[in-house]
DSSP file (Angstrom, degrees, kcal/mol; ACC not computed):
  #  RESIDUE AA STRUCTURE BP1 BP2  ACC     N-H-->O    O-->H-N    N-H-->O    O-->H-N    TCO  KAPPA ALPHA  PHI   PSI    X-CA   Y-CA   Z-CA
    1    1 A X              0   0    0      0, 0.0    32,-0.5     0, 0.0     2,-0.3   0.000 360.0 360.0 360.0 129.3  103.0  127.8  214.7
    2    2 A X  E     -a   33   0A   0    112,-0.2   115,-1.7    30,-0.2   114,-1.6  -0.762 360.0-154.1-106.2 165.4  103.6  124.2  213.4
    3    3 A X  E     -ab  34 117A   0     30,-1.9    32,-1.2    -2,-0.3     2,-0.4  -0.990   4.2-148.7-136.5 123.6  100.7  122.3  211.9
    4    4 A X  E     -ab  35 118A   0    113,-1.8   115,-3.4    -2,-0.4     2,-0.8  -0.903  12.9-151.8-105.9 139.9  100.5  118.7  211.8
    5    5 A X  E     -ab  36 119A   0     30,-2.8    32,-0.6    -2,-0.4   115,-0.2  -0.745   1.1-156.5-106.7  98.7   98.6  117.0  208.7
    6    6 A X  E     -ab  37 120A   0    113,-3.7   115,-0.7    -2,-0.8     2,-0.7  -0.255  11.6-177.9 -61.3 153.5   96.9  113.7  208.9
    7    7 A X  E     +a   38   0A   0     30,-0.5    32,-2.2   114,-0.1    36,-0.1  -0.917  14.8 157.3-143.9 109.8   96.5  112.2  205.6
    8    8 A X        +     0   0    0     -2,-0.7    33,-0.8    30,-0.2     2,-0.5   0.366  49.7  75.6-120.5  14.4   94.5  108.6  205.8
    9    9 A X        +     0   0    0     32,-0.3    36,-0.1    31,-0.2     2,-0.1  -0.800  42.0 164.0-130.8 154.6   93.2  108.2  202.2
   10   10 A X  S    S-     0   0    0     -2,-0.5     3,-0.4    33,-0.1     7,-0.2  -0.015  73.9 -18.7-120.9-138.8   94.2  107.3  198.8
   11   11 A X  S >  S+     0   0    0      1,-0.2     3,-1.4    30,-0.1     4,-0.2   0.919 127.8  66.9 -62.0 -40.5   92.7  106.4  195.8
   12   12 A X  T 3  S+     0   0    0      1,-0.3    -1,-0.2     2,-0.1     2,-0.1   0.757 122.8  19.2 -54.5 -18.2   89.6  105.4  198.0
   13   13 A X  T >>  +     0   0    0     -3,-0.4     3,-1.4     1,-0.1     4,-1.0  -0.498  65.7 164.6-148.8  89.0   89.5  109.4  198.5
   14   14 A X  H X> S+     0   0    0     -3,-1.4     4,-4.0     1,-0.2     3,-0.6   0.999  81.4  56.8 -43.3 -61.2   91.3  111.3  196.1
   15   15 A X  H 34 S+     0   0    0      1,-0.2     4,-0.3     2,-0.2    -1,-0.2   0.468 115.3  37.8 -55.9  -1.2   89.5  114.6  197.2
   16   16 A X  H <> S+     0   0    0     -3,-1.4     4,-1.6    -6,-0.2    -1,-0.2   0.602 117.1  48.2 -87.1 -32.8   90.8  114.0  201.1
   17   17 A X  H <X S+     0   0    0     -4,-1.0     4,-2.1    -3,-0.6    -2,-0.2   0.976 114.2  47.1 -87.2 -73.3   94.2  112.7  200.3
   18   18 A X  H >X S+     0   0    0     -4,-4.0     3,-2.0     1,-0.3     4,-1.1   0.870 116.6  49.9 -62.5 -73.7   94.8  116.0  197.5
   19   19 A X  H 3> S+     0   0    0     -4,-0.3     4,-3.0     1,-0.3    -1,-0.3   0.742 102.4  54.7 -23.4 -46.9   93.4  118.5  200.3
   20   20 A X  H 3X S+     0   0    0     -4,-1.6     4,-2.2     1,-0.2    -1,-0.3   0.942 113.4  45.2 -62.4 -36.6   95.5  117.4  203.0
   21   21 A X  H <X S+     0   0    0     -4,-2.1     4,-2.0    -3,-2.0    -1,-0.2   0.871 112.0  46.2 -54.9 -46.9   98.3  118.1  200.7
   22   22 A X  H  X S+     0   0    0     -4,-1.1     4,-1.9     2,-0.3     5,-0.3   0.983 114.5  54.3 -75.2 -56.8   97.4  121.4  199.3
   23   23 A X  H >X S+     0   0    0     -4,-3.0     4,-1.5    -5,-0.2     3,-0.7   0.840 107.8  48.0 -39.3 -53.7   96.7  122.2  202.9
   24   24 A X  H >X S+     0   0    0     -4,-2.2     3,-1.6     1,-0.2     4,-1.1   0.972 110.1  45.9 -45.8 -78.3  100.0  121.2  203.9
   25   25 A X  H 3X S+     0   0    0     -4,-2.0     4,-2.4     1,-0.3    -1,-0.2   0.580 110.8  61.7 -60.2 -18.3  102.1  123.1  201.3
   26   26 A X  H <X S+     0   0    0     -4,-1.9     4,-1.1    -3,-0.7    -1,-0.3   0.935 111.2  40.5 -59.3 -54.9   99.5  126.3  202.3
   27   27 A X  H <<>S+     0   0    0     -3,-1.6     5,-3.1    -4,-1.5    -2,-0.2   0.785 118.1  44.5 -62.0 -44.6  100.9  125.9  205.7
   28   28 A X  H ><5S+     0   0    0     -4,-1.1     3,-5.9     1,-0.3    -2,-0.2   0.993 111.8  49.1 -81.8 -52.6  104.6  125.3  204.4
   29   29 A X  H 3<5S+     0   0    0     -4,-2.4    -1,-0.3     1,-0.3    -2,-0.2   0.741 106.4  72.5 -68.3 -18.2  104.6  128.4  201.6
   30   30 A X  T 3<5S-     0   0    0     -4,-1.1    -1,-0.3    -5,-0.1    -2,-0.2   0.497 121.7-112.4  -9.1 -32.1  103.1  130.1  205.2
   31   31 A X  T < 5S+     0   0    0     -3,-5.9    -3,-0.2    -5,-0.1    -2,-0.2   0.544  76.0 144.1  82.3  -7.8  106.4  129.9  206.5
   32   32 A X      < -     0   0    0     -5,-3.1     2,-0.4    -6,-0.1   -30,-0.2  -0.025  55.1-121.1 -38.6 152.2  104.7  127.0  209.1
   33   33 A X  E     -a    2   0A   0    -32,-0.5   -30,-1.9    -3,-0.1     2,-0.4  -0.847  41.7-159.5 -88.6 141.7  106.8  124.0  210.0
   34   34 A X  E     -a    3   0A   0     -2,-0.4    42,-3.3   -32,-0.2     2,-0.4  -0.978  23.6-168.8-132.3 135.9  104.8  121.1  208.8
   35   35 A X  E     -ac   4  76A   0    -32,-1.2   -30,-2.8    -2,-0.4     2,-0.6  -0.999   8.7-160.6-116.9 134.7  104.4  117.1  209.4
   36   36 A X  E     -ac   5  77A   0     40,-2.8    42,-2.0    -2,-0.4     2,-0.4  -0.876   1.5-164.6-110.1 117.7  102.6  115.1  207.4
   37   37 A X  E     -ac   6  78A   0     -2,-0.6   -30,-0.5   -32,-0.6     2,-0.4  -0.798   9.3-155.9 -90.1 144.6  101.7  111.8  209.1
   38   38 A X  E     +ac   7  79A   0     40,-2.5    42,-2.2    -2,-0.4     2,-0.2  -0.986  28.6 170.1-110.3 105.2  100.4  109.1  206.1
   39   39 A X    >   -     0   0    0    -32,-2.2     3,-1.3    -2,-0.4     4,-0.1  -0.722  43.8  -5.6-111.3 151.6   98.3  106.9  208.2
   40   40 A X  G >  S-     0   0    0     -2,-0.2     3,-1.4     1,-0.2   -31,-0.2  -0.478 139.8  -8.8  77.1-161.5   95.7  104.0  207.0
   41   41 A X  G >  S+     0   0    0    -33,-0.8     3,-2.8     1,-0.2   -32,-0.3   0.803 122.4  88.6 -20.5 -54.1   95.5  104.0  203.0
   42   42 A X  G X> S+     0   0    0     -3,-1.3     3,-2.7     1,-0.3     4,-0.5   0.807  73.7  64.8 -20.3 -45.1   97.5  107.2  203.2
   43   43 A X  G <4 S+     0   0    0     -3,-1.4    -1,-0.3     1,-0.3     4,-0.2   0.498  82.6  70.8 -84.2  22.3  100.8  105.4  203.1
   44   44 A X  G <4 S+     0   0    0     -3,-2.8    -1,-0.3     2,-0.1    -2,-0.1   0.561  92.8  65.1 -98.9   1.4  100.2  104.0  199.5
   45   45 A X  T <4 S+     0   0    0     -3,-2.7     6,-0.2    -4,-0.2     5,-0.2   0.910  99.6  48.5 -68.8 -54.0  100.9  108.2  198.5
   46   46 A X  S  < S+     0   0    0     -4,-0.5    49,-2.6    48,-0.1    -1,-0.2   0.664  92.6 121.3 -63.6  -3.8  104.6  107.8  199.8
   47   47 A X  B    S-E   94   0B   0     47,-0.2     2,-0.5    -4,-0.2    48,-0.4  -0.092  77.3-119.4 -46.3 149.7  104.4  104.3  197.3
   48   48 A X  S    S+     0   0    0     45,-2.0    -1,-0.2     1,-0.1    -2,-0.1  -0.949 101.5  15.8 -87.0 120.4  107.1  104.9  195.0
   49   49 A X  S    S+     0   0    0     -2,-0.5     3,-0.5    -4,-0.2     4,-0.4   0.088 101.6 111.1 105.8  -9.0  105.2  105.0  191.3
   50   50 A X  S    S+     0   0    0      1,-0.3     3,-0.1    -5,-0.2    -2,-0.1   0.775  78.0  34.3 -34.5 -46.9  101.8  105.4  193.3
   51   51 A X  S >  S+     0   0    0     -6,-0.2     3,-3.7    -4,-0.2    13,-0.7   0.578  78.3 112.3-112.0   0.0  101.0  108.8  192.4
   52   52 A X  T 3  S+     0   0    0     -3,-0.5    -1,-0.2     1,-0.3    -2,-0.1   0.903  97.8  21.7 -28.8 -79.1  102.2  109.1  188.9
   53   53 A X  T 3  S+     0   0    0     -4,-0.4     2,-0.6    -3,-0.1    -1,-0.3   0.088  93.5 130.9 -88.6  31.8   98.6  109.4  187.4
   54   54 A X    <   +     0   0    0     -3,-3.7     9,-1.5    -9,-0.1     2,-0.4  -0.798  25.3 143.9 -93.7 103.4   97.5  110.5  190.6
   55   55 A X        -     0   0    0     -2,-0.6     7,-0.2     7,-0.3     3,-0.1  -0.974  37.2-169.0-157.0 117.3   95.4  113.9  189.8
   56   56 A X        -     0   0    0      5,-0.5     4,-0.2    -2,-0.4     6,-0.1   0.466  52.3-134.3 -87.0  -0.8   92.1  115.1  191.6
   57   57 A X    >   +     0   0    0      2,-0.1     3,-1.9     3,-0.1    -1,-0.1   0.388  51.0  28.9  46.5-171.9   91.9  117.8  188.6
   58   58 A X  T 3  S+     0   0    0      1,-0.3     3,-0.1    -3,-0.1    -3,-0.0  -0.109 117.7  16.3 -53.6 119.1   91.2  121.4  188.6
   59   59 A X  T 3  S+     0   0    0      1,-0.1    -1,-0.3     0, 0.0    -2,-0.1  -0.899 118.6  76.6-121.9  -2.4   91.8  123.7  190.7
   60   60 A X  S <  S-     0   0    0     -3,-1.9     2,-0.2    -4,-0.2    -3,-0.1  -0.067  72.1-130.7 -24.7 138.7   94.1  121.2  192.3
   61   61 A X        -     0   0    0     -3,-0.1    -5,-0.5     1,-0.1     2,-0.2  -0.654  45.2 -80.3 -85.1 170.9   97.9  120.1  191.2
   62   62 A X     >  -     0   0    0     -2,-0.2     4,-1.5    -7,-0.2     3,-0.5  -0.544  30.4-108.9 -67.8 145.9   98.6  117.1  190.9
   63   63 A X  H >> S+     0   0    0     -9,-1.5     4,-1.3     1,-0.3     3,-1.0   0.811 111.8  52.5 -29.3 -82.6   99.6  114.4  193.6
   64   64 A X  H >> S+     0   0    0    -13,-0.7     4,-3.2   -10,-0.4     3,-0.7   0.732 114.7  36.8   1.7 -77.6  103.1  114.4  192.4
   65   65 A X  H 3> S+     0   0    0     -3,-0.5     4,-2.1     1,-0.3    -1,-0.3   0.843 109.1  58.2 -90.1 -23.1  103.8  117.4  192.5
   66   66 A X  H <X S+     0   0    0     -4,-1.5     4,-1.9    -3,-1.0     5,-0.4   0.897 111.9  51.0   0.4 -68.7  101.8  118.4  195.7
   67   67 A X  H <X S+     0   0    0     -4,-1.3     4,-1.0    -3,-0.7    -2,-0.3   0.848 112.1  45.4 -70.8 -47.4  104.2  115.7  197.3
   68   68 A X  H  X S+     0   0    0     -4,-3.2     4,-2.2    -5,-0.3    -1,-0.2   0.951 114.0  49.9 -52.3 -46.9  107.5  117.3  195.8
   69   69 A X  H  X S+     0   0    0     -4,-2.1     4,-1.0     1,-0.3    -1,-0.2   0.611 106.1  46.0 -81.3 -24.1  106.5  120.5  196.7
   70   70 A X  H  < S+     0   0    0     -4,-1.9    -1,-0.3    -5,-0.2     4,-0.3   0.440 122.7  48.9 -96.8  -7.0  105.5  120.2  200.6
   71   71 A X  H >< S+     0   0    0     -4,-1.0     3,-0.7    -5,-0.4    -2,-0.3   0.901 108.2  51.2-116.7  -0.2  109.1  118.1  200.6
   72   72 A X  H 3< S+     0   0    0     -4,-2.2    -3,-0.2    -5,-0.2    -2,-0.1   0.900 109.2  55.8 -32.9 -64.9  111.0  120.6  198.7
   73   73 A X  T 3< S-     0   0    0     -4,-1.0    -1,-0.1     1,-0.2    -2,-0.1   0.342 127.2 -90.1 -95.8  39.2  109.8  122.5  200.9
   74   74 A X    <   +     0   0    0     -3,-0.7    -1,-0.2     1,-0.3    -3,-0.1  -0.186  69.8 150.8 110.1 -40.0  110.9  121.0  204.6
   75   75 A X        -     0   0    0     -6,-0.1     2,-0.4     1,-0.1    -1,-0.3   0.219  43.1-135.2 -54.4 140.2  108.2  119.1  204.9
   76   76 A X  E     -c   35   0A   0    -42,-3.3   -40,-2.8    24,-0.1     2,-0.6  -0.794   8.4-157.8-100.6 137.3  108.3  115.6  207.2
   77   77 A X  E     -cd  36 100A   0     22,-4.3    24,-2.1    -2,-0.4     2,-0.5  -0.883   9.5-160.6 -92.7 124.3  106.6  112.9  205.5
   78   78 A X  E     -cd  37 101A   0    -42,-2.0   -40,-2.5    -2,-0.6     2,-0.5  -0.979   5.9-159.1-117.3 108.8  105.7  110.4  208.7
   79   79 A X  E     -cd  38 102A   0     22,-2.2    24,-2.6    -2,-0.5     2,-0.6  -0.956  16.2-134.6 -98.9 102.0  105.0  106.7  207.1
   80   80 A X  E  >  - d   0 103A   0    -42,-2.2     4,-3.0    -2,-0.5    24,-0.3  -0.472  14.2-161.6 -60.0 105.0  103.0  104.7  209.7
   81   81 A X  H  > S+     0   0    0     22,-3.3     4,-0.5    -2,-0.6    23,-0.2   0.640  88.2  55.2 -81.7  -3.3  105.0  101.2  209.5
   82   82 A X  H >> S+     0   0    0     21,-0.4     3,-2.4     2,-0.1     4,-1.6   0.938 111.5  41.9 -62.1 -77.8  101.7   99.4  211.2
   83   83 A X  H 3> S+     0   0    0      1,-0.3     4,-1.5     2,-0.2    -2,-0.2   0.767 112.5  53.7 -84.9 -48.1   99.8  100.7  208.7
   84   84 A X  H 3<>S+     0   0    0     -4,-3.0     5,-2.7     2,-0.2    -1,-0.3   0.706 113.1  46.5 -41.1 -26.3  102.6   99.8  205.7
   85   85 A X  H X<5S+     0   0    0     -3,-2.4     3,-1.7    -4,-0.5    -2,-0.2   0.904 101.7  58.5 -91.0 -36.4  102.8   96.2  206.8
   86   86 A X  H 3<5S+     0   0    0     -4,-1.6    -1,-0.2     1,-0.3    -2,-0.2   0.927 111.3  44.9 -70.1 -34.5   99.4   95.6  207.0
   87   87 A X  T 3<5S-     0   0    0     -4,-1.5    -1,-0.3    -5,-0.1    -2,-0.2   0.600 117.9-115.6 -75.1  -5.1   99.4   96.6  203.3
   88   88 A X  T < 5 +     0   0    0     -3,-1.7    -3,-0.3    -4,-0.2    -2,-0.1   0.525  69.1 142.7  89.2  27.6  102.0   94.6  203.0
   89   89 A X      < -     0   0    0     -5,-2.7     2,-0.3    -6,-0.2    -1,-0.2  -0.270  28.3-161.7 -76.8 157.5  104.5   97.6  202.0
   90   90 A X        -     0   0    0     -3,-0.1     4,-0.4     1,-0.1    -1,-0.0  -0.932  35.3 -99.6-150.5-165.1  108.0   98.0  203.0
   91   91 A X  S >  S+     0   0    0     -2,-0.3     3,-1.0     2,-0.2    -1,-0.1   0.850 120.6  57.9 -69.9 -24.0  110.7  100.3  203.4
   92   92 A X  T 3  S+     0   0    0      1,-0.2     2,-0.8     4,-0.0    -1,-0.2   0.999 107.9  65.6 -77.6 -71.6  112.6   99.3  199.9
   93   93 A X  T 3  S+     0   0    0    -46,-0.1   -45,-2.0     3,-0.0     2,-0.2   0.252  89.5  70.2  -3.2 -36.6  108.8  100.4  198.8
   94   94 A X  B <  S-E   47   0B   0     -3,-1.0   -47,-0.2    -2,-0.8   -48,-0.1  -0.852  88.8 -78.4-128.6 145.1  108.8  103.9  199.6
   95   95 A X        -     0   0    0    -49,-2.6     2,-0.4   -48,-0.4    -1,-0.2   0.260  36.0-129.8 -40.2 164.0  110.4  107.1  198.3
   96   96 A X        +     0   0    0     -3,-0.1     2,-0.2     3,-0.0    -1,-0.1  -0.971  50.8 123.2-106.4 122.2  113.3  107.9  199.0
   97   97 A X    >   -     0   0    0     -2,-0.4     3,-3.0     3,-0.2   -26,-0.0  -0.817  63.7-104.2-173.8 159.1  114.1  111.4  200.3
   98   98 A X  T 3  S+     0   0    0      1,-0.3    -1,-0.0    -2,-0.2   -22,-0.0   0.889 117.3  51.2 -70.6 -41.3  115.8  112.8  203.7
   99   99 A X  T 3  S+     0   0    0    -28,-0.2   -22,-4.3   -23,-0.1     2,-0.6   0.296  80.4  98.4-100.3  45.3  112.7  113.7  205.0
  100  100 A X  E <   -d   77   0A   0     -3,-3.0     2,-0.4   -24,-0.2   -22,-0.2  -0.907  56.0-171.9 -91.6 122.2  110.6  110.6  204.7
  101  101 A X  E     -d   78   0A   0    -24,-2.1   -22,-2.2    -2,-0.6     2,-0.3  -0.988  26.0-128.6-140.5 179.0  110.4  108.7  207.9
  102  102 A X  E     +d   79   0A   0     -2,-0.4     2,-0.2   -24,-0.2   -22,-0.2  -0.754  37.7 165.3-115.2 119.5  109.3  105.8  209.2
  103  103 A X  E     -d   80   0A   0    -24,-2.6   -22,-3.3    -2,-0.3   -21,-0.4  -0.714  23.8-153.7-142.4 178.8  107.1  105.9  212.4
  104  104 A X     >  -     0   0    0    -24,-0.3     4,-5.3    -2,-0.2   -24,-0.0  -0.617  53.8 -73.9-136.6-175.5  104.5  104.0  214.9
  105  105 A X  H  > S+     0   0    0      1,-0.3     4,-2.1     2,-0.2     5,-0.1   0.933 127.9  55.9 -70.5 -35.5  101.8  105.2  217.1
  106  106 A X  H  > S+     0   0    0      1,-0.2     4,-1.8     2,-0.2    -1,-0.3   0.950 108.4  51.4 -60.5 -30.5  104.1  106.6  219.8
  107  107 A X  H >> S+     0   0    0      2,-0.2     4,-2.8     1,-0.1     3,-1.2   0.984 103.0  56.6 -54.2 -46.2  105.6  108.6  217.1
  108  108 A X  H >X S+     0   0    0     -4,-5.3     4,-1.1     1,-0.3     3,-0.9   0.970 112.0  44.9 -61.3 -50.7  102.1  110.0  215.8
  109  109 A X  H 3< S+     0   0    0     -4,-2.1    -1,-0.3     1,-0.2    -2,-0.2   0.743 108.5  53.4 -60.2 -10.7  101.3  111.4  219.3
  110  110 A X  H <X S+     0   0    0     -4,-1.8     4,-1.0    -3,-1.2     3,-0.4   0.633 107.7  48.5 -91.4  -2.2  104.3  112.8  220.0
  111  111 A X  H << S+     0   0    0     -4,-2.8    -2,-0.2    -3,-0.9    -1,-0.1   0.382 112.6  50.7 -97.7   1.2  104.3  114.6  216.9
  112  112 A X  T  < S+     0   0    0     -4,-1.1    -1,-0.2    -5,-0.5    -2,-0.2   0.474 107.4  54.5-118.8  23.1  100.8  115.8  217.7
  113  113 A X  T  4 S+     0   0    0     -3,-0.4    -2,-0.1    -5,-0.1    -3,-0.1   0.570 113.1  40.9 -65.7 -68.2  101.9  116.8  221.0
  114  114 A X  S  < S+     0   0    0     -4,-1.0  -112,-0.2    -5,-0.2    -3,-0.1   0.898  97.8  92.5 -39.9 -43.8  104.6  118.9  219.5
  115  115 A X        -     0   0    0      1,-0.1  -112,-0.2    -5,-0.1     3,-0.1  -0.355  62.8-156.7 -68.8 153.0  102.3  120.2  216.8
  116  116 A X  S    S+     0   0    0   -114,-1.6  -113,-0.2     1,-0.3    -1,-0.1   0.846  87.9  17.3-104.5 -89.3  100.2  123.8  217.6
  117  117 A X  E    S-b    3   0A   0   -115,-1.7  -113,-1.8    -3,-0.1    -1,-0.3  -0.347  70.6-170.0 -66.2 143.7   97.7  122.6  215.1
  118  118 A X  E     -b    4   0A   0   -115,-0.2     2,-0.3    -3,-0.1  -113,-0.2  -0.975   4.9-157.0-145.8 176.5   96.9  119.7  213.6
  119  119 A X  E     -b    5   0A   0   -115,-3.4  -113,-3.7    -2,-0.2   -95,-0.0  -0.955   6.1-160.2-143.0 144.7   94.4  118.5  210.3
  120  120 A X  E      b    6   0A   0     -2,-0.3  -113,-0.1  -115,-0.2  -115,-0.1  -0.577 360.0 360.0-123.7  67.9   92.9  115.3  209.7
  121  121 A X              0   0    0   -115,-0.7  -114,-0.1  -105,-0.1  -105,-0.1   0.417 360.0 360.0 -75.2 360.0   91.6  114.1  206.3
């Protein structure tokens, strides 16, 4: 089963934004194939320096390491580039790691086509 995880919040909802994550890495430590699409607000998580003090507290981890840990562990981070420009973000902007990519609306349905499951915070 793969599960794809929408993630559309930020700071403006820590507590959606840290679920979707935990959820995700549930999925991955699962043995699940996972995408995480960051749509909306979402894409200011992939920010590089964003999530530093980013921490919904206990019984949560922190962003950080939430985000290491579902791309440690396979996970694809899917960066809405609509949704980056409108925030005025760009690619120089956002981590760097082999699976971060950079996607548009055709993308996000075909990766919820693909997907068995999907979640949407």
């Amino acid at each position: 089963m793969s599960v794809a995880v929408i993630v559309a919040y930020a700071r403006d909802n820590v507590d959606k934004a840290t679920i979707g994550f935990t959820l995700a890495n549930a999925a991955l430590e699962q043995g699940e194939p996972v995408s995480i699409i960051l749509a909306s607000e979402g894409v200011r998580l992939a920010q590089r320096g964003y999530v530093v003090d980013f921490d919904n507290g206990e019984p949560f981890k922190p962003m950080q390491q939430l985000i290491d840990e579902a791309l440690q562990k396979g996970a694809a981070l899917n960066v809405c580039t609509p949704c980056m420009k409108k925030r005025h973000l760009q690619e120089a902007d956002i981590i760097q790691h082999a699976n971060v990519r950079f996607i548009g609306g055709a993308d996000v349905i075909r990766i919820l086509k693909q997907a068995d499951r999907s979640i949407q915070l």
